[in-house]
N, C-alpha and C positions, 0 to 999 in steps of 0.2 A: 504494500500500500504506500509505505513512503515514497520509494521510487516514482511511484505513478505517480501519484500528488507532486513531486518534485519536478516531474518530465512538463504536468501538465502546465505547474507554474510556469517553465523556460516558456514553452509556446505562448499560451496567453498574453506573457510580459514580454517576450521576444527579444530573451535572455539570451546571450552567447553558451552559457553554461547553467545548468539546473543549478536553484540553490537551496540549501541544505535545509532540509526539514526534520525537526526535533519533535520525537514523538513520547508521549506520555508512557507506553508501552510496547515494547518491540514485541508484539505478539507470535508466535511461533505459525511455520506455514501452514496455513489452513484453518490457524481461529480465524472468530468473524471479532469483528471491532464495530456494536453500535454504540459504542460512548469514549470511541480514541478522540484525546487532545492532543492537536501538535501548535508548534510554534516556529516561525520563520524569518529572520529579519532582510528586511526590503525599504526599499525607495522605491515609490512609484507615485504616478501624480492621478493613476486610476481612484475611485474610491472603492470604498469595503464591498458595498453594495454591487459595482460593476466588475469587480473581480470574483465576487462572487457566483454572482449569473454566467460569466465567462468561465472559470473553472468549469463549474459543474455542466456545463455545452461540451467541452473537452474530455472529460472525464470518463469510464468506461462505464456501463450500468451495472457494475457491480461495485462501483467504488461513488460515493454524493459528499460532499460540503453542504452538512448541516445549520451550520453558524460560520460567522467571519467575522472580526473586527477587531481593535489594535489594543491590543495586551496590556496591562497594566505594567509599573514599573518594578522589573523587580521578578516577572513572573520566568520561569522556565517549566515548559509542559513537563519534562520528564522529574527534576529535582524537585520543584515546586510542590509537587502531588501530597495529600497526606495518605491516601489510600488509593487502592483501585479494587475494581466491585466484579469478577467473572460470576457467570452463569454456565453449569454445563447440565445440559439435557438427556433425559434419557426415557428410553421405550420399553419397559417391563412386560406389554402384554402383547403377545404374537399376534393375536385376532383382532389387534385395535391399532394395527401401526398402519402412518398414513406414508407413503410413498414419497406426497408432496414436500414433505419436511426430512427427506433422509439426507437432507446437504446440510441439517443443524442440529438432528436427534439422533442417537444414538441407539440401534435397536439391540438390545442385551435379550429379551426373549425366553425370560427366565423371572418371576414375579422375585420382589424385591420386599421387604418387609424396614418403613420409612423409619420406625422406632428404633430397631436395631441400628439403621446407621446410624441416627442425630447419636446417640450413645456413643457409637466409636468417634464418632468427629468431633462431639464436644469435650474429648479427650485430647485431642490435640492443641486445641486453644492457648493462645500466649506465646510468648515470644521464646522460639528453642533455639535451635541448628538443627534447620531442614535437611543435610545433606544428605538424607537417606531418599529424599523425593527429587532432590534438583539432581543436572548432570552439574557434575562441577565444572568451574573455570580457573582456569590458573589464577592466584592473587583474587579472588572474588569470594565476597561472602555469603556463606550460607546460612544465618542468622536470621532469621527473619519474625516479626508479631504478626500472628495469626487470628484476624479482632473478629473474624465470623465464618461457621464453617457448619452450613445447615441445608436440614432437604425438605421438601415438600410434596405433596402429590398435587400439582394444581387442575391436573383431569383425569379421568380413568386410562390408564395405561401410560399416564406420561407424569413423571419427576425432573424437579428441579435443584440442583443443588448449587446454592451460592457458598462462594467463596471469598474473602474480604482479608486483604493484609495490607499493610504500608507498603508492600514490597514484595516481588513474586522472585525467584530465580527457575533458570529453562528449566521447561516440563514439570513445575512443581505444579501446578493445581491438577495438570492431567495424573500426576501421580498419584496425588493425595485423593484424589477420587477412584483412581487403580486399586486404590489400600481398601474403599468403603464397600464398592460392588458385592467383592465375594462374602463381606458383612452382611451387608443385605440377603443375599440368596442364600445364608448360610455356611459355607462353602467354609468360611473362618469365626471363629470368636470375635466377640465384641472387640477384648482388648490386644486382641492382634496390630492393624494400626499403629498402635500407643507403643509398642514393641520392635517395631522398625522402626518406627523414631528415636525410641533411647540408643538406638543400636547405630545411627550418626554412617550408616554406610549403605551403599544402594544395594536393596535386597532384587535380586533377578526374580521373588515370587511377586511382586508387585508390576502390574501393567500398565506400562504408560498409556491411556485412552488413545482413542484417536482423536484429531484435531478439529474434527468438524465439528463436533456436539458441544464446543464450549466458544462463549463468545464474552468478550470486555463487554460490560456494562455502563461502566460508571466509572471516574475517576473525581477525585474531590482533591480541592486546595481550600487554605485558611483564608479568610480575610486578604485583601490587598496589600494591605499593611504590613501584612505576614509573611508575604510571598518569598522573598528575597532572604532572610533570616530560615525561611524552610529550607530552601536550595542549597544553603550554607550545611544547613545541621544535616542535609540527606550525604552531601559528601562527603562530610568529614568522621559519619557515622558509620559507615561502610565502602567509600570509595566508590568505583565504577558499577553502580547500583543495576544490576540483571533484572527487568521487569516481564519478565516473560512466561504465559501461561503453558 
C-alpha cells in the first residue's frame, strides 16, 4: 500500500521521484488496512481537498484516501500512535460460510467455543516479551503491552477477535490468534497460550494464521499537544518500533 500511495502521489504532483510515505503500521502482505495513518511531507500549492479527489482518481480500487489534511505539529503517523486496534475474522460453521467474504474470513470449519478462548487470551494481557509470537529482528524488541485481546461471536458462524497493543512486532497478532484457535476447538488447554509465552521462544506448534482474515482497524494518538513528546518516548523506548500484524 505505501508504495502505491507513494507512486500515486509522484503522478498527481508530477514529482520527479515518489516521496516517502510514513505509515502508522507496516502491515504484513495480505492484511487489509481500514484504519492505516500515514504521513508525508510536501510543498504543493494544490489544496487538501484537490489532492484528494486526484489521489483517489489515480489510485487502484483496492487501495481509497479516506481523509487528507495537514498534520498537526509534532505528529508522526508511525511514533506518534498510542495504540493500534487489528480485527481478525473467522468462520466456525461449515454450513454458514459465505464465499463472498473469503478475501477477509477465515474458514477454520470446526465450531469454536468463545468462552474458552476470552480465558486463554485474557491471560496474556500486559506488557511481557512477545518473542515466542513475533519472528525476530536483529536489535529489535520484543516487548511489547498487550491493552486488549478479546473474541466475540457477532453472527452465527462468524467470530471476531480484537487485538489492541501500543505496538505489534511481525506476525504477532497472527500468532497470538494461532495460540487461541486450537483453545477454542479444544484441540489445547486453556493455559497453553500462557505457556508459550513464558517460554520467550517460537514454538513451531503455534500457527501463524493466514493474512487475509485480519485487518488494522484503528490507530489512536494523544492530544496534539502530545504528539511530538509520544514520538520521542516510542523511540527511545524501544528503538526501530516493528508495527506489524
Amino acid at each position: 500500500m505505501q508504495e502505491t500511495v507513494e507512486e500515486a502521489l509522484r503522478t498527481v504532483l508530477r514529482l520527479p521521484e515518489p516521496p516517502v510515505v510514513t505509515c502508522a503500521g507496516r502491515t504484513d502482505t495480505g492484511v487489509h488496512a481500514r484504519g492505516q495513518v500515514a504521513h508525508v511531507d510536501l510543498e504543493t500549492p494544490m489544496t487538501a481537498g484537490d489532492l484528494f479527489r486526484r489521489l483517489n482518481g489515480v489510485l487502484p480500487v483496492d487501495v481509497a484516501v479516506t481523509g487528507l489534511g495537514e498534520a498537526p505539529a509534532g505528529f508522526d503517523a508511525r511514533f506518534s500512535a498510542l495504540s493500534r486496534r487489528y480485527v481478525y475474522r473467522v468462520c466456525d460453521d461449515p454450513a454458514g460460510w459465505d464465499p463472498l467474504r473469503r478475501q477477509e474470513v477465515l474458514r477454520v470449519g470446526r465450531p469454536l467455543d468463545v468462552g474458552r478462548m476470552n480465558l486463554a487470551a485474557s491471560e496474556l494481557l500486559g506488557e511481557h516479551d512477545f518473542a515466542a509470537f513475533c519472528k525476530k529482528r536483529e536489535g529489535a524488541s520484543t516487548v511489547r503491552a498487550l491493552l486488549d485481546f478479546s473474541w466475540a461471536r457477532v453472527a452465527p458462524g462468524l467470530l471476531e477477535g480484537t487485538v489492541i497493543a501500543d505496538a505489534f512486532c511481525h506476525s504477532m497478532v497472527r500468532a497470538l490468534v494461532g495460540s487461541i484457535i486450537p483453545v477454542g476447538d479444544g484441540r489445547r488447554e486453556v493455559d497453553w497460550p500462557t505457556s508459550v509465552l513464558a517460554a520467550r521462544v517460537r514454538d513451531s506448534a503455534v500457527t501463524v494464521l493466514p493474512a487475509h482474515g485480519l485487518t488494522l482497524e484503528e490507530v489512536r494518538y494523544p492530544a496534539d499537544e502530545d504528539l511530538a513528546a509520544r514520538a520521542v518516548q516510542s523511540r527511545q523506548v524501544r528503538g526501530e518500533v516493528y508495527h506489524r500484524g
